[in-house]
C-alpha positions in Angstrom: 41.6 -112.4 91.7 42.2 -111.3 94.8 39.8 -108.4 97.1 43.3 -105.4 96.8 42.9 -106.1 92.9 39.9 -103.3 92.8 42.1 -101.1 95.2 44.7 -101.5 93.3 42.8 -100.3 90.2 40.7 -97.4 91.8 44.0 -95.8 92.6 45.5 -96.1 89.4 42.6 -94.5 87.9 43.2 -91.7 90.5 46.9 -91.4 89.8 46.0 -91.2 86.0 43.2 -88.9 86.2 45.1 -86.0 88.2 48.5 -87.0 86.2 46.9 -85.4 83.4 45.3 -82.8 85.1 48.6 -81.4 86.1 49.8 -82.0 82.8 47.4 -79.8 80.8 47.5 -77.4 83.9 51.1 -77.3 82.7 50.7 -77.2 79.4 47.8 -74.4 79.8 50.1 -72.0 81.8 52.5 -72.5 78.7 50.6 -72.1 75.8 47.8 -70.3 77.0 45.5 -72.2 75.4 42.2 -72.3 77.3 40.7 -75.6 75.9 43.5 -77.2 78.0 42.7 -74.8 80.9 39.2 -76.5 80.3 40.2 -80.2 80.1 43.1 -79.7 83.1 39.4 -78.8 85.3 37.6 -81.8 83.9 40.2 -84.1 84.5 40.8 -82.7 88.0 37.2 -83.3 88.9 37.2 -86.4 87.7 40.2 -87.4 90.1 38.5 -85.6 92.9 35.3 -88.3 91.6 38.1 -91.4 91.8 39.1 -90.1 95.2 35.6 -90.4 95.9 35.4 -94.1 94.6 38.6 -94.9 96.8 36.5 -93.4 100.2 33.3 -94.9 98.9 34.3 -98.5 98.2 37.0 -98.9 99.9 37.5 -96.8 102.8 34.3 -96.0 104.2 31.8 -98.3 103.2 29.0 -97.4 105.8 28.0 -93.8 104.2 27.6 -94.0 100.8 28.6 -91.1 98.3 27.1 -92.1 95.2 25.3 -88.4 94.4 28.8 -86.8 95.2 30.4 -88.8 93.2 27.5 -88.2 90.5 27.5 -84.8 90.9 31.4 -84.4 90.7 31.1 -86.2 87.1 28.4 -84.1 85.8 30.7 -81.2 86.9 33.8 -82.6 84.8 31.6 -83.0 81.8 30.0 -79.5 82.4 33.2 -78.3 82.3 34.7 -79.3 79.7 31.1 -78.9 77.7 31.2 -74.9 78.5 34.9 -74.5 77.6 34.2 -76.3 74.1 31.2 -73.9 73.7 33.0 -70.7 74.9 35.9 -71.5 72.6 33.9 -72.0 69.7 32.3 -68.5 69.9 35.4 -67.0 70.7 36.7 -68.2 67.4 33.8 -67.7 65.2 
């Protein structure tokens, strides 16, 4: 394989990850439907975290931003893990 294959896939991974955060946002405004308000924020995080893979491994390779991109995945899942719970109060 050649070195631009993992470029190649890190911005795929971006372009897929915020694809379908605009999609739910989309579908959210919509519906109104607040589990995809919920999973259009966790999948927007995790393209700000593939952004964050792109500047990390491939951009800028002298600073490493490991913890932000740590901390921007355990915001995704936190997201996503507080709208589940909020909706399934709301509908019990």
């Amino acid at each position: 394989m050649s070195a631009w294959f993992p470029s190649i896939v890190y911005l795929l991974c971006f372009a897929t990850s915020g694809a379908c955060a605009l999609l739910l946002g989309r579908s959210y405004r919509r519906s109104g439907m607040r589990l995809l308000l919920w999973s259009a924020l966790c999948f927007g995080l995790l393209a700000a975290n593939n952004l964050f893979v792109i500047v990390d491994l491939v951009l800028i390779r002298d600073v490493d931003f490991g913890l932000v991109r740590l901390l921007l995945s355990l915001a995704a899942v936190a997201v996503l893990l507080f709208g589940f719970i909020w909706d399934m109060e709301e509908g019990a």
